[in-house]
C-alpha positions as CSV (number, residue, x, y, z in Angstrom):
1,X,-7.9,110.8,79.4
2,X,-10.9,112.3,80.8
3,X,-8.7,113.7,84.4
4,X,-6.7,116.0,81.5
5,X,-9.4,117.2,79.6
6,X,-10.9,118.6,83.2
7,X,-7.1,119.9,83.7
8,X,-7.8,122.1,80.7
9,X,-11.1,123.0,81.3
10,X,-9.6,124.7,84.7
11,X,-6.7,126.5,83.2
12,X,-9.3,128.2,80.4
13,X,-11.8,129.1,83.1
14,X,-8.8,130.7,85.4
15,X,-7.8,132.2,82.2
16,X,-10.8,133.9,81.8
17,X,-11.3,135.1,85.6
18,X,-7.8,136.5,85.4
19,X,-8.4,138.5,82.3
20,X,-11.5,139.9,83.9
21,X,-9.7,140.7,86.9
22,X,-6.7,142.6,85.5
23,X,-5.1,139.8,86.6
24,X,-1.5,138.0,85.2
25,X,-2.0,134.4,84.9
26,X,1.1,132.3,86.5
27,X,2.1,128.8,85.3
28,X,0.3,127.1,87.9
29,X,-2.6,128.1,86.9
30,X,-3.1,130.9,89.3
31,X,-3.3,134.9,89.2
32,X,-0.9,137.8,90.2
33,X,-2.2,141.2,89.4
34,X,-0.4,143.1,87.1
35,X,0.5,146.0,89.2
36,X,2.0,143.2,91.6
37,X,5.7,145.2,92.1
38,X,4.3,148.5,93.7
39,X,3.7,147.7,97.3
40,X,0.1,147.4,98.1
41,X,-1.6,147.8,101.4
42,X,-3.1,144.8,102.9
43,X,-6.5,146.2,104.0
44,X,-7.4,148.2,100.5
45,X,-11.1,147.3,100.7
46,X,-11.3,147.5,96.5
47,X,-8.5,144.6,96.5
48,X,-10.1,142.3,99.1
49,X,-13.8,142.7,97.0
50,X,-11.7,141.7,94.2
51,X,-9.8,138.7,95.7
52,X,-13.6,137.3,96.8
53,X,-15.5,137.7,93.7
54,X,-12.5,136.3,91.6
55,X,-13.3,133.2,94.0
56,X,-17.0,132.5,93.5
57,X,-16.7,133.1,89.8
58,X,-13.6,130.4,90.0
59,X,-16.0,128.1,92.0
60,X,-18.6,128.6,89.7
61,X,-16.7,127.5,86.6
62,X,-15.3,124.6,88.0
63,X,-18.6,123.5,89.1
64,X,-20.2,123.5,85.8
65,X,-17.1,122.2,84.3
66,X,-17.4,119.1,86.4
67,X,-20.9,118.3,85.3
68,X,-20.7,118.5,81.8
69,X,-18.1,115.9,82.3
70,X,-20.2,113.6,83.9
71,X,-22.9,114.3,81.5
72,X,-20.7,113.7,79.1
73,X,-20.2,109.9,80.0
74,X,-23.2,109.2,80.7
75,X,-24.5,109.6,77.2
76,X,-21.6,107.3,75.9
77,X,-22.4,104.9,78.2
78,X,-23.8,101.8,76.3
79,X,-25.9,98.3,78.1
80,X,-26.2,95.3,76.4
81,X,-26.3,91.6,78.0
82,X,-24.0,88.5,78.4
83,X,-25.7,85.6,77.3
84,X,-25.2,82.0,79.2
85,X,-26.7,78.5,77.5
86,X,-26.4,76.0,80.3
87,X,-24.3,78.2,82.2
88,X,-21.6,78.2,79.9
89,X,-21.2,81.9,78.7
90,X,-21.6,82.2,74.8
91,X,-21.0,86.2,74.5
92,X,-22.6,89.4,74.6
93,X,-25.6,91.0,72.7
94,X,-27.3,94.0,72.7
95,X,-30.5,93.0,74.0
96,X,-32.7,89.8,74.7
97,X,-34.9,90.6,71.7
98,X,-32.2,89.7,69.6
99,X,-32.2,86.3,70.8
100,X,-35.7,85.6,70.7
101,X,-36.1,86.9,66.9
102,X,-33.4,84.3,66.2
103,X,-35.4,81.6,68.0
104,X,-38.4,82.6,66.0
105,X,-36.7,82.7,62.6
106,X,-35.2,78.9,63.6
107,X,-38.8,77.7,64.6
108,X,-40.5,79.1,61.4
109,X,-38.0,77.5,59.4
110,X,-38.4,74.0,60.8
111,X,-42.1,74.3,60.7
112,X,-41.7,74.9,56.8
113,X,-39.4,71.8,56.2
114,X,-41.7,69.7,58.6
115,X,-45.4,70.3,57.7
116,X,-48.1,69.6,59.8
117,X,-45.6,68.7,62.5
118,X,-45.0,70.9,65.7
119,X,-41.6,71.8,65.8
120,X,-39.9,72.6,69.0
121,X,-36.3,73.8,69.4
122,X,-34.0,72.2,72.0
123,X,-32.2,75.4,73.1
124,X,-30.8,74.4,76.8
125,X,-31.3,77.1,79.3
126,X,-30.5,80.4,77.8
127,X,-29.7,83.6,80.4
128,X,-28.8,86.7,80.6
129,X,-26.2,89.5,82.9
130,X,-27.1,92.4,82.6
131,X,-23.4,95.2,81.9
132,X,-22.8,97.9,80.6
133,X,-19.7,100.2,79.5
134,X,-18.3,103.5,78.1
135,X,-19.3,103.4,74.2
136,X,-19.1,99.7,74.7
137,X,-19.6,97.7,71.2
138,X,-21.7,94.2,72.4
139,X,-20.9,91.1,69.8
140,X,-24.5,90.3,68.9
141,X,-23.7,88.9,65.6
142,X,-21.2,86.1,66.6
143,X,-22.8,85.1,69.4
144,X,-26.3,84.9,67.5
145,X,-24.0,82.7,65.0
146,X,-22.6,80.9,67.9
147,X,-25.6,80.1,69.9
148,X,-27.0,79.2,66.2
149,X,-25.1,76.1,65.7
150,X,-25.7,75.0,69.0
151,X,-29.6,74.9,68.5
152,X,-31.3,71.4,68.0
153,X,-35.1,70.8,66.5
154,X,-37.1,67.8,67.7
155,X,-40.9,67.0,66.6
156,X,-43.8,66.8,69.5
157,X,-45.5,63.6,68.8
158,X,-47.8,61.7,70.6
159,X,-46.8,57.7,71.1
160,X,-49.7,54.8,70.8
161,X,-48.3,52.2,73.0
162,X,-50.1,49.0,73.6
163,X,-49.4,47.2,77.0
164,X,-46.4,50.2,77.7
165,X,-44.9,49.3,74.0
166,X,-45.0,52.2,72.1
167,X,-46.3,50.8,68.5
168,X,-46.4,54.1,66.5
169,X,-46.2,58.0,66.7
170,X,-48.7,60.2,65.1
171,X,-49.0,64.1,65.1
172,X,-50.9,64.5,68.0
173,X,-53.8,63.9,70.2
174,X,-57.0,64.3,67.8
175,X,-55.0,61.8,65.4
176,X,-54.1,59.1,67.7
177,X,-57.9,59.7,68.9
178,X,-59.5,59.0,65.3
179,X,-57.0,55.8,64.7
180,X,-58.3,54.3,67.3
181,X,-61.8,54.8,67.0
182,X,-61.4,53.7,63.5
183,X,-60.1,50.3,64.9
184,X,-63.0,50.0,67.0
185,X,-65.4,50.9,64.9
186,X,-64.7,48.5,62.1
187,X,-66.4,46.3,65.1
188,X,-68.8,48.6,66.8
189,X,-69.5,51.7,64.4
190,X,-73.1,52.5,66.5
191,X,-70.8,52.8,69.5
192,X,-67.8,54.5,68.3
193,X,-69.1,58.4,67.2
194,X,-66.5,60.4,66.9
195,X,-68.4,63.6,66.5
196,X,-70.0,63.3,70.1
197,X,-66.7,62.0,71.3
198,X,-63.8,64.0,73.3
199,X,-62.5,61.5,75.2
200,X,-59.6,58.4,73.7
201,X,-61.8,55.8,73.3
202,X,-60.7,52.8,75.5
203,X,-64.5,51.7,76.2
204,X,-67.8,52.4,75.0
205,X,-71.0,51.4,76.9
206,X,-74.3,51.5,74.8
207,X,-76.2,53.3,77.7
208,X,-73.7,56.1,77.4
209,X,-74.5,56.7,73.8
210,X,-75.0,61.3,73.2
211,X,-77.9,60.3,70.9
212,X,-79.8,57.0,71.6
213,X,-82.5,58.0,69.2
214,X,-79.8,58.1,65.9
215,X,-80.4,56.0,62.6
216,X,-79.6,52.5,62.9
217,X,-76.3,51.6,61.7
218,X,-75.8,48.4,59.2
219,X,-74.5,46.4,61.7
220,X,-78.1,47.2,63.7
221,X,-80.3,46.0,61.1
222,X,-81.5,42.8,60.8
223,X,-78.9,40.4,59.3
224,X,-81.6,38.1,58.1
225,X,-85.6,38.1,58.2
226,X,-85.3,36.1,61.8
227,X,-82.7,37.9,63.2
228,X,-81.5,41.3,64.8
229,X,-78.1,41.9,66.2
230,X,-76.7,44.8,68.2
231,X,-73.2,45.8,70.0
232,X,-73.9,46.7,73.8
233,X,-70.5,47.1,74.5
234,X,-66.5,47.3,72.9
235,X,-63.1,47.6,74.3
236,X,-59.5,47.2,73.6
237,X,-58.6,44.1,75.0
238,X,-54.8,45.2,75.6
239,X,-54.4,47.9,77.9
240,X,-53.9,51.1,75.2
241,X,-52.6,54.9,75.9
242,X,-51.5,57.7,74.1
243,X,-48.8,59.9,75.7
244,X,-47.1,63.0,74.2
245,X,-43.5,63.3,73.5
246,X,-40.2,64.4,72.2
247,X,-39.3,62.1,68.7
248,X,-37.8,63.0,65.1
249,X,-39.9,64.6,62.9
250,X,-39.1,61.3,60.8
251,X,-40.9,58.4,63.3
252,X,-44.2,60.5,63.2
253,X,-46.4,58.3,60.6
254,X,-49.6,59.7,58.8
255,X,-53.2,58.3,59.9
256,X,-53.7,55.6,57.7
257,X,-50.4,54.1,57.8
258,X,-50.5,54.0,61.7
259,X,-54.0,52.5,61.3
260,X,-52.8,49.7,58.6
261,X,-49.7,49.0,61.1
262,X,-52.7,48.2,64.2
263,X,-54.8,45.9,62.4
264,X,-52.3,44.3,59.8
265,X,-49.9,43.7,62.7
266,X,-46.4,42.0,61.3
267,X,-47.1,38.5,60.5
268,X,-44.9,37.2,57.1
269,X,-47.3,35.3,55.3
270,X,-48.0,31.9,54.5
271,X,-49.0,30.5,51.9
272,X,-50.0,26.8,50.3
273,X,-50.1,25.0,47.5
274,X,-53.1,22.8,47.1
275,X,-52.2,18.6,46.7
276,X,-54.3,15.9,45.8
277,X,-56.9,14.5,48.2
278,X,-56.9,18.3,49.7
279,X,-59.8,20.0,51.0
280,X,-60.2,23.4,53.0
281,X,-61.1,21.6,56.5
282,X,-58.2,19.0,55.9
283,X,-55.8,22.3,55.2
284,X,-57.4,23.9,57.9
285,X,-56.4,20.9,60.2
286,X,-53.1,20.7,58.9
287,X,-52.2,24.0,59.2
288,X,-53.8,24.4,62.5
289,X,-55.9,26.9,62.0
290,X,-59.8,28.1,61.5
291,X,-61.9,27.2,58.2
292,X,-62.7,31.2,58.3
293,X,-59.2,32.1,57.6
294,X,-58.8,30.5,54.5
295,X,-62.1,31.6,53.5
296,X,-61.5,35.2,54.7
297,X,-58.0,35.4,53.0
298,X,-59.0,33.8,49.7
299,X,-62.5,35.0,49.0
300,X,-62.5,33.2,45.3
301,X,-63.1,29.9,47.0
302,X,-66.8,28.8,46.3
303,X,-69.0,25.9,47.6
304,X,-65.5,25.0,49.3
305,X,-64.1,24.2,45.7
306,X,-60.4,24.2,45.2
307,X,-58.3,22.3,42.6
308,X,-54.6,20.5,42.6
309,X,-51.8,23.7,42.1
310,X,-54.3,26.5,43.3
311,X,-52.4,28.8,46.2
312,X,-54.0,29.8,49.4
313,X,-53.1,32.6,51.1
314,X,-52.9,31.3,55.2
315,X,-51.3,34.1,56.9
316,X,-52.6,34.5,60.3
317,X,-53.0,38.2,60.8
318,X,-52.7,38.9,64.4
319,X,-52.9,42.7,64.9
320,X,-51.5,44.9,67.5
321,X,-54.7,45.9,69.5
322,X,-57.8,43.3,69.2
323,X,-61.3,44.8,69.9
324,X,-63.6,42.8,72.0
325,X,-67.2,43.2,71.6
326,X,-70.2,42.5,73.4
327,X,-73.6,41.8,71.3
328,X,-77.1,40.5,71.8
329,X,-78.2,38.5,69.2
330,X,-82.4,38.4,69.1
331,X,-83.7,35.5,66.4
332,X,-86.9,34.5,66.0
333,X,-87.0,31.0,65.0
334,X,-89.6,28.0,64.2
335,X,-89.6,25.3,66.9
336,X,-90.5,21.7,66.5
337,X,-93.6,20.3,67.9
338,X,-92.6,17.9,71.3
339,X,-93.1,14.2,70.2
340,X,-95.6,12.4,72.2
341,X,-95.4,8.5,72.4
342,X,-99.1,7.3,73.9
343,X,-99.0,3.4,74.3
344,X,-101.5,1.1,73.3
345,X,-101.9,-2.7,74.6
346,X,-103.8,-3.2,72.3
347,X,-101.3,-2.9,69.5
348,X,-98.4,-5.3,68.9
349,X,-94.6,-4.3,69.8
350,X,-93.5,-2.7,66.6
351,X,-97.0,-1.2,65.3
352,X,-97.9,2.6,65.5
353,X,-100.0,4.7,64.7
354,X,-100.0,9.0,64.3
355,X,-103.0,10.8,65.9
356,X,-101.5,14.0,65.7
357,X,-98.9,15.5,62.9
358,X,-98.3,18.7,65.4
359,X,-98.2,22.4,64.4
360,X,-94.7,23.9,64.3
361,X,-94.4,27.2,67.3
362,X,-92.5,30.4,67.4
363,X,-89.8,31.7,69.6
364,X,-87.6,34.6,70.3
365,X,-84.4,33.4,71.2
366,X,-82.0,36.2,72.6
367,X,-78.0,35.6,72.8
368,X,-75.2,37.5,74.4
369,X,-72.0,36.7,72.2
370,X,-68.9,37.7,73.1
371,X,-66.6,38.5,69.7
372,X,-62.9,39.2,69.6
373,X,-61.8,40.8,66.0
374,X,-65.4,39.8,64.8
375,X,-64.7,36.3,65.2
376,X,-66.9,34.4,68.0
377,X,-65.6,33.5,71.1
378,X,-68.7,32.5,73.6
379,X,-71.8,32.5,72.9
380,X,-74.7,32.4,75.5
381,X,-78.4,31.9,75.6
382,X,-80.0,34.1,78.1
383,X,-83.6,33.9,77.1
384,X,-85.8,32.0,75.2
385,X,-89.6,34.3,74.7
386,X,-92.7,32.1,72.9
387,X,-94.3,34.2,70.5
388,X,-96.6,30.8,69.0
389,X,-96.8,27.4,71.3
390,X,-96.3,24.8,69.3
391,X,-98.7,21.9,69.3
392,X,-97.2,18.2,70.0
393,X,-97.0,15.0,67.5
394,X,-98.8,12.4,69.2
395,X,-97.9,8.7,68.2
396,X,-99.7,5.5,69.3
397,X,-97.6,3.1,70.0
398,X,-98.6,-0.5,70.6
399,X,-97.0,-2.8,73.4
400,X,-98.6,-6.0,72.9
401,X,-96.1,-8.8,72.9
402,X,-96.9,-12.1,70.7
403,X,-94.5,-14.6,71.5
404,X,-92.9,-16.8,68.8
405,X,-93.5,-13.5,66.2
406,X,-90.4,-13.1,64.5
407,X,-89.0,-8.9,63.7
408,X,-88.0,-9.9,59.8
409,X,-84.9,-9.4,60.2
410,X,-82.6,-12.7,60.5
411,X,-78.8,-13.4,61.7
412,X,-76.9,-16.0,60.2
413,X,-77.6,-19.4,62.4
414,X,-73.6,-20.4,62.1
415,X,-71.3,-18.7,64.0
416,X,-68.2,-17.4,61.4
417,X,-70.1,-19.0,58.7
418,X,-68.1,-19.5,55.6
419,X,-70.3,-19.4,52.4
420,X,-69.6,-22.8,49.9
421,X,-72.7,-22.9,47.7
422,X,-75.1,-20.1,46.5
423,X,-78.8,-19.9,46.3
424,X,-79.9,-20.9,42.6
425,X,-79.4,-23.1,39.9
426,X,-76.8,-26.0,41.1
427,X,-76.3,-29.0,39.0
428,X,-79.3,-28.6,36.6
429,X,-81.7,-28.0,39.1
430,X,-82.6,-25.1,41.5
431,X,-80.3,-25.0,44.9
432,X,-83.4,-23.3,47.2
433,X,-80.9,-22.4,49.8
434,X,-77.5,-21.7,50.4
435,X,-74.7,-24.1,52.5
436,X,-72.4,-22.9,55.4
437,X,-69.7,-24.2,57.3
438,X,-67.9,-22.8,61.0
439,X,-69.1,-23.7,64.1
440,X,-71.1,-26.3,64.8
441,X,-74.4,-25.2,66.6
442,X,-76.6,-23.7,64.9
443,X,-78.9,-21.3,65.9
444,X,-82.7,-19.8,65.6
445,X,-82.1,-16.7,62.8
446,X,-85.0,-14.7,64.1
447,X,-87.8,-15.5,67.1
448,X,-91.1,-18.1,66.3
449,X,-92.3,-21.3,66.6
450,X,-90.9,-24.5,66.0
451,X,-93.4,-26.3,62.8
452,X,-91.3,-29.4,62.0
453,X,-88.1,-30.8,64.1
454,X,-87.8,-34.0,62.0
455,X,-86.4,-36.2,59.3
456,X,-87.4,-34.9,55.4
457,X,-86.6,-36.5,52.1
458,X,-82.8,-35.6,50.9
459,X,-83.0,-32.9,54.0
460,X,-81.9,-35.5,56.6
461,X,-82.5,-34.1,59.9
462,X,-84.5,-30.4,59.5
463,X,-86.3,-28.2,61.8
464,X,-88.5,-25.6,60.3
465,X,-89.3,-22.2,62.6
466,X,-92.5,-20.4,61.4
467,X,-92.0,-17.0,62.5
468,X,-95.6,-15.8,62.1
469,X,-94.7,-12.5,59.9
470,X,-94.8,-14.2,56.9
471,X,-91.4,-16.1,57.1
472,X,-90.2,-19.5,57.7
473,X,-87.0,-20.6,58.1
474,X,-85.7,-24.0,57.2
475,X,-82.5,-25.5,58.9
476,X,-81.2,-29.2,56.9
477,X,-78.3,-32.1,57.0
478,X,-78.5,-31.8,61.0
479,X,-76.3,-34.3,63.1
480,X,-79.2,-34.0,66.2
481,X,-81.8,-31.2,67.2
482,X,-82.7,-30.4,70.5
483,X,-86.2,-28.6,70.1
484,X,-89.4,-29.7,69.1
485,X,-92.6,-28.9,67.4
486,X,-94.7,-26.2,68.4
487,X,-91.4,-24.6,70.9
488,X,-91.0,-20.9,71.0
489,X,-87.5,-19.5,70.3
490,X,-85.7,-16.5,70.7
491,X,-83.5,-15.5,68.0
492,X,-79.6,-17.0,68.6
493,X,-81.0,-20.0,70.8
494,X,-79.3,-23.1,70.3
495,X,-82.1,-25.8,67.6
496,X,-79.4,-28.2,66.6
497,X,-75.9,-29.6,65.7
498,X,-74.5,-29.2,62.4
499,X,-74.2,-32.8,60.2
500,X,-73.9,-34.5,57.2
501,X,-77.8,-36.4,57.0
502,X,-79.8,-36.7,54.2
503,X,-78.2,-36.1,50.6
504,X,-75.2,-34.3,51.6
505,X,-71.5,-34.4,50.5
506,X,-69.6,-33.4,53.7
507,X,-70.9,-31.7,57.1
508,X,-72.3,-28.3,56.3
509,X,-76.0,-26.8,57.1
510,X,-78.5,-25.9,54.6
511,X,-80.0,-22.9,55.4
512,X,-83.5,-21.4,53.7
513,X,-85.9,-18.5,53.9
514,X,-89.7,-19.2,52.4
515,X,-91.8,-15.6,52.5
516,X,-95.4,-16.2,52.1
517,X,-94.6,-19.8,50.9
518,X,-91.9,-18.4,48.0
519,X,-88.4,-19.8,49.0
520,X,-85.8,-16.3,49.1
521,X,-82.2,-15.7,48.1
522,X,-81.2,-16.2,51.8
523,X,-78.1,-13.8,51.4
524,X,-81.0,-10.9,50.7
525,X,-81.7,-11.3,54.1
526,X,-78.5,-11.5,55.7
C-alpha cells in the first residue's frame, strides 16, 4: 500500500516538471516535448540546459517525496510490551506502568479486607519484550484481566515455634516479642522491661538490667517482715524462636489469644467429686499430683476444708513454654540457743538441773531457689550470716548411779500375762492386787532390793522388792523363789516360779504395788 502511494507521488511530481518544461507527459511517466515532430538538432545548447535542469528538479521531488514517507511511518509507529508470568506469555500491554497500578490496586484491596495484616501478593515472575508496530493496538485490558485471576494473596506472619514446632502465628516481630516477655514476666517482671528491650527475650541476666537503680517491683519487696526475695535470672526452658513467614491471613492470632494458647497449653480437664473419708492430701495422692494444684485450681478451699459432693477442678495445666527462674531468697530468722548437757556426779542418773535458760540469736540465711512456672524445684542454702549469737541452755545433769533404785516405771512380772481378777473389792473384802496367769517365771517389775523372800499369812511364798523411790512391789502364791533378802535386781531378772501357796484357788501370781505404804491399782502402773 505504501510502494503505490510513492508511485503517485512520482507521476504528480513528473507531471509538474513537464508542465514547467513545455513538456508532453507519456504514459510511463516520462516527458516528450511538444514540438517533438519537427526535427531538432542534437547540440541546441537551449535543449540540452533544459534536458538537465528538468533532471535535478525530478531528483529533487523524488527525494523529498521519499522522506515524507518515511516520516510518515514513523509517527504511526506504536511500542508497547509483551508480558510473560513464569515464562508463559499472558499478552501485550502498553506499558509496564499498567501492570504495576494493577498490582497496587490488588495490594490495597487485600490490606482493607485484612487489617493490621501485611498483605503480600504471590504474582510469579512477571516480564516484559519490548515490540513495536505500525499503529499497532496492544491488548492491555485482557491481559490486565488475565494476569488478574491469576494473582494470589498470602499474609506475612511471623511463627513462635517451641523446640522447631511452630505453636502460633502472630502479626509480626514486635508482637511475638511482647508475648513472650509477658510469659516471662508473670515470673520475673524486674527482669523482663520491655521498654529497654530490643532484642526476643530468650534470657535475662540481672547484671544486664538498662536501669539497676529502678523502683522495686512487687515481687522485690519483702514477702514477709523476715524475708526478701529477688529474681537473678529467667529463661525459657524449651529452646524458643520466632521466624517470619508466608501463612493465611486466617492462622495469624491476636496477642492475647496467642498468649492464653502458651500458658494454658491443651490439657482437657479433670475434675472430682469429693467421697467420704476424702481429704485434699489423700486426693492429691490419688490422683498423683501436688497439694498446690488443687489449692491453686480451686481457691474456695479454706483451712483444707471440703465436704462429701463438692467438685474439684484437677486439671494439670502444662503450658507450651515453662519459664525457669533463678532467685535468692535472704531471711532473717531467730535461731535456738545450742543445748548444753554439763554432768554432775554428784547428782543421781535421772536428776537435772537448768543453769542457764539461753537467749535466742539472729541470722541471715540466704537461698538460691531454682523455680520452674513459680513452683519450686531446688532449693539451696549458700550462706548462713549471724546478725545476734545466741547464748546456750546449760543443763546439769547428774550421773550418780544408786543401785537397787527402781525408775517408777514397772513391766508386768509374767510373761503373756492373762488378767483373771481385778484390783478392788472381791468377795466382801478389798482384793489389794490383781492375779495373772502365762508363763511361769516371774520376774522383778522394776530394779531394787529384795526386803522379804519368805512365807506370809494367806500369801504363801512372797518376795517383796523395795525399790527405794517410794515403791514396793509384792509378788504372792509362789511355787519356790530363788533370791533373797537384801539382793539387788535389775528389772526382768528371774525372783521366783509361779504356784498355788498360801490361800489360793489354782496356780496364778498375786501381783501388788504399795507407794509410800498405800497399796495402788497395779493396772495404773502397767
Amino acid at each position: 500500500m505504501t510502494a503505490r502511494k510513492d508511485d503517485n507521488r512520482q507521476r504528480s511530481v513528473w507531471s509538474r516538471i513537464a508542465s514547467t518544461l513545455g513538456l508532453a507527459p507519456r504514459q510511463d511517466g516520462t516527458a516528450t516535448t511538444a514540438r517533438s515532430s519537427a526535427p531538432q538538432s542534437s547540440g541546441t545548447p537551449s535543449r540540452k540546459r533544459k534536458a538537465a535542469i528538468a533532471v535535478s528538479i525530478a531528483l529533487g521531488l523524488t527525494a523529498a517525496a521519499g522522506f515524507g514517507g518515511t516520516y510518515y511511518v514513523k509517527a504511526n509507529t506504536v511500542s508497547y510490551y509483551h508480558l510473560y508470568k513464569d515464562g508463559t506469555e499472558l499478552g501485550t500491554v502498553d506499558s509496564p506502568e499498567a501492570v504495576e497500578e494493577l498490582l497496587a490496586l490488588k495490594k490495597e484491596e487485600a490490606a482493607r479486607e485484612n487489617p493490621g495484616v501485611d498483605m503480600e501478593l504471590e504474582t510469579g515472575s512477571l516480564t516484559y519484550e519490548p515490540a513495536s508496530g505500525f499503529k499497532a493496538v496492544p491488548d492491555t485490558e485482557a491481559t490486565l484481566d488475565k494476569l488478574e485471576k491469576q494473582i494470589a494473596f498470602y499474609a506475612v506472619g511471623v511463627e513462635i515455634k517451641v523446640e522447631g514446632e511452630v505453636i502460633g502465628v502472630v502479626k509480626d516481630k514486635a508482637t511475638a516479642e511482647r508475648v513472650l516477655q509477658r510469659v516471662q514476666g508473670e515470673y520475673a517482671p524486674e527482669l523482663v522491661m520491655p521498654e529497654v528491650m530490643n532484642v526476643r527475650p530468650m534470657s535475662y541476666n540481672a547484671n544486664g538490667k538498662a536501669d539497676a537503680s529502678s523502683p522495686e517491683s512487687a515481687s522485690q519487696k519483702s514477702v514477709s517482715p523476715k524475708s526478701n526475695r529477688e529474681v537473678k535470672q529467667v529463661k525459657f526452658v524449651e529452646d524458643v524462636d520466632t521466624q517470619s513467614a508466608k501463612v493465611q491471613p486466617t492462622e495469624i492470632v491476636d496477642e492475647e489469644t496467642m498468649y492464653k494458647t502458651i500458658v494454658s497449653g491443651s490439657e482437657a480437664e479433670t475434675t472430682y467429686t469429693v467421697q467420704p473419708g476424702d481429704c485434699v492430701g489423700c486426693i492429691a495422692e490419688k490422683f498423683d499430683i501436688d497439694k498446690q494444684v488443687i489449692y491453686d485450681n480451686n481457691p474456695w478451699i479454706k483451712n483444707d476444708m471440703i465436704k462429701v459432693g463438692d467438685v474439684l477442678d484437677l486439671t494439670v495445666r502444662e503450658p507450651k513454654i515453662n519459664v525457669e527462674t533463678v532467685e535468692r531468697l535472704t531471711k532473717t530468722v531467730e535461731t535456738k540457743p545450742d543445748y548444753v548437757v554439763r554432768e554432775n556426779d554428784e547428782m543421781r542418773v535421772g536428776e537435772s538441773k537448768v543453769i542457764s535458760e539461753g537467749i535466742k540469736g539472729i541470722s541471715e540465711l540466704t537461698y538460691k531457689q531454682v523455680k520452674r512456672n513459680g513452683v519450686l524445684v531446688s532449693s539451696e542454702l549458700v550462706s548462713t550470716v549471724v546478725i545476734k549469737p545466741s547464748s546456750p541452755k546449760i543443763v546439769m545433769k547428774g550421773t550418780k548411779v544408786v543401785r537397787g533404785e527402781g525408775t517408777g516405771n514397772f513391766e508386768y512380772p509374767v510373761s503373756g500375762a492373762t488378767l483373771t481378777s481385778k484390783f478392788g473389792k472381791r468377795w466382801g473384802r478389798l482384793h489389794k492386787g490383781i492375779d495373772l496367769v502365762g508363763d511361769s517365771t516371774i520376774k522383778a517389775a522394776d530394779e531394787g532390793v529384795v526386803e522379804f523372800a519368805g512365807v506370809k499369812s494367806g500369801y504363801g511364798n512372797v518376795v517383796i522388792i523395795n525399790h527405794r523411790n517410794g515403791y514396793k512391789t509384792l509378788y504372792a502364791h509362789l511355787s519356790s523363789y530363788s533370791v533373797a533378802e537384801g539382793e539387788i535386781v535389775e528389772k526382768g531378772d528371774p525372783i521366783g516360779i509361779m504356784g498355788n501357796t498360801g490361800r489360793s484357788f489354782g496356780t496364778h501370781l498375786h501381783f501388788e504395788i504399795h507407794k509410800n505404804g498405800v497399796v495402788q491399782n497395779p493396772l495404773d502402773y502397767l
